[in-house]
C-alpha positions, 0 to 999 in steps of 0.5 A: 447185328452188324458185321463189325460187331460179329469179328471177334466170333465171326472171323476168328472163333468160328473158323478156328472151330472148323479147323478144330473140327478137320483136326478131329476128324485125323486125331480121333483115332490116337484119342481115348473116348473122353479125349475124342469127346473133349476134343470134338466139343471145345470151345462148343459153349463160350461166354465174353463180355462186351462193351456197350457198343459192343466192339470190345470182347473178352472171353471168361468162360469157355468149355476148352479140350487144352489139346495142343493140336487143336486150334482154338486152343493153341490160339488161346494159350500163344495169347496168354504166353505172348502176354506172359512173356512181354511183361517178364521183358519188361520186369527184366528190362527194369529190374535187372538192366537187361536187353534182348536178342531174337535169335531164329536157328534154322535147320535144312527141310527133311522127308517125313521118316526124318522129322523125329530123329532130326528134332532130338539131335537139335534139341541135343546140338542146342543144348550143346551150344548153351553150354559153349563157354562164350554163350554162357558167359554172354547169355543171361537167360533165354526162351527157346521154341520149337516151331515146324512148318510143312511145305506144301507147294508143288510149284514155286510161287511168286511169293516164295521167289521173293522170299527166298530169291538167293535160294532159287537164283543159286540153284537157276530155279524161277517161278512155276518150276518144281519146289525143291522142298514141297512136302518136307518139313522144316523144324527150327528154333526161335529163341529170345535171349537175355544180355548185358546192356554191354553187350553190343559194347564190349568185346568179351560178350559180343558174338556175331552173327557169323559167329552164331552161324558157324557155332550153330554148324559145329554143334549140328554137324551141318555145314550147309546150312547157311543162315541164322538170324540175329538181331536185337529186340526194340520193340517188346508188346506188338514186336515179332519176337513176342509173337513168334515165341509165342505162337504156336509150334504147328499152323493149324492150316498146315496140319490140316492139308492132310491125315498123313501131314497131320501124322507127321506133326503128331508123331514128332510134338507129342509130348515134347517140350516146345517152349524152354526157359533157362537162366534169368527167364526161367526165374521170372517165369516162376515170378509171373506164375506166382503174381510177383510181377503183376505190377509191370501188367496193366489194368483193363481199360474198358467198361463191360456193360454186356455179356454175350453167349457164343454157343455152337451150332453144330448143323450151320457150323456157325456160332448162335448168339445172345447178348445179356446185360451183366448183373450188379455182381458180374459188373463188378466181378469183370471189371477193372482187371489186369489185361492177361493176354495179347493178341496173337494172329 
């Protein structure tokens, strides 16, 4: 089998089950012995169907832990939200007449001891702000995600001074100087926002983005944080909002630097609510799980003709294949489905 036809296993499965595998090896020990048994074997049997020439996949059954930590199913589960939430932004924008803002509220990096107080007293300064008269008047309904993110790098870098070069410049900082913010962490909230087509138009519901800044200041007691990001959605399937509602809380990459790294993210996203809907988008959310807006999804067009069992090798760390021609039955009970997931990197 050709390179190009082993992708979807090769280059995405597989090194996911070997981060699931490092993740094992530091989550063990919060785990009961079904959970570490779970958690070790996932996604350890999985079965697609293919196409004839074999270039397309889809995965139908699989031996999954549903552990937000673990890699493969993390993934999995921001490809099904991705989905979930394009085609609510569709019904809406059909139905209700409605546009959406990406709103990114970022927070200064902080030492590991701080991650878990820090993210209740924003949850609390978010909740605070929604409740602000003017974004309730404006706002129409909204999803809100945390998402963390670990700074590893004990040097700035080329990339992180174009990122960033204001940042560095204010502070007389170039690359290969110490980083400022290596090993702290950095808790945000990406949020997608519902309004009137009037929005941008009339004055009662418009806020700015220096609005925004100063709203989100008063409400963290923070005054040095300097930016927040706003900027109108164009784009639902394949935009960056879609996708970084939907990806997941913590980089798998990230975690896995190490035990005392991945402590830190487990302390302070267990059992926490990552994603929040409100308003407009909590009722559609409803209508999405009961099947109402299956209409705003579309069909699979492609014809599965094969299904091909992906079994792990646990001794080669590698995926043992098997291709099999679907029956009559299967034929007919995978094919000419509605499309249920959207790639999400």
């Amino acid at each position: 089998m050709s390179d190009k036809n082993q992708d979807e296993i090769v280059g995405k499965y597989q090194p996911k089950k070997k981060q699931n595998l490092k993740i094992y090896s530091f989550i063990e020990k919060n785990l009961s012995e079904s959970g570490r048994e779970l958690f070790q074997s996932c996604s350890t049997f999985n079965q697609f169907i293919t196409t004839q020439d074999k270039q397309n996949k889809k995965l139908v059954k699989s031996n999954t832990c549903k552990n937000r930590f673990c890699p493969i199913c993390a993934w999995r589960k921001a490809r099904k939200d991705a989905m979930k939430i394009s085609v609510m932004m569709e019904a809406i924008k059909v139905d209700e007449n409605k546009d959406f803002l990406f709103l990114t509220l970022t927070t200064p990096n902080i030492k590991a001891d701080s991650v878990k107080t820090e993210i209740d007293r924003f949850n609390k300064a978010f909740n605070k702000l929604f409740k602000r008269r003017n974004i309730e008047r404006s706002i129409k309904g909204y999803i809100r995600k945390l998402e963390m993110t670990y700074d590893k790098e004990r040097f700035i870098t080329k990339e992180m001074y174009k990122r960033k070069q204001a940042y560095y410049k204010k502070r007389n900082l170039k690359v290969g100087d110490n980083n400022p913010t290596y090993d702290t962490y950095n808790p945000h909230f990406h949020v997608l926002l519902c309004v009137n087509k009037s929005y941008f138009t009339d004055k009662r519901y418009y806020i700015s983005q220096q609005s925004w800044l100063e709203m989100w200041r008063d409400v963290t007691d923070l005054p040095e944080i300097t930016q927040v990001s706003i900027q109108k959605v164009n784009l639902i399937r394949g935009g960056n909002a879609v996708a970084e509602i939907a990806k997941y809380s913590a980089k798998d990459y990230e975690m896995a630097v190490s035990e005392d790294v991945f402590d830190v993210f487990y302390s302070a996203l267990k059992g926490r609510q990552l994603i929040v809907f409100g308003g407009l988008l909590k009722e559609y959310a409803k209508k999405y799980e009961t099947g109402e807006l299956d209409k705003h999804m579309g069909k699979d067009q492609n014809e599965y003709f094969y299904k091909l069992i992906a079994t792990w090798n646990a001794d080669l760390l590698k995926f043992n294949q098997e291709y099999k021609e679907l029956s009559s039955e299967e034929f007919e009970e995978y094919n000419g489905k509605l499309i249920d997931e959207i790639e999400v990197e």
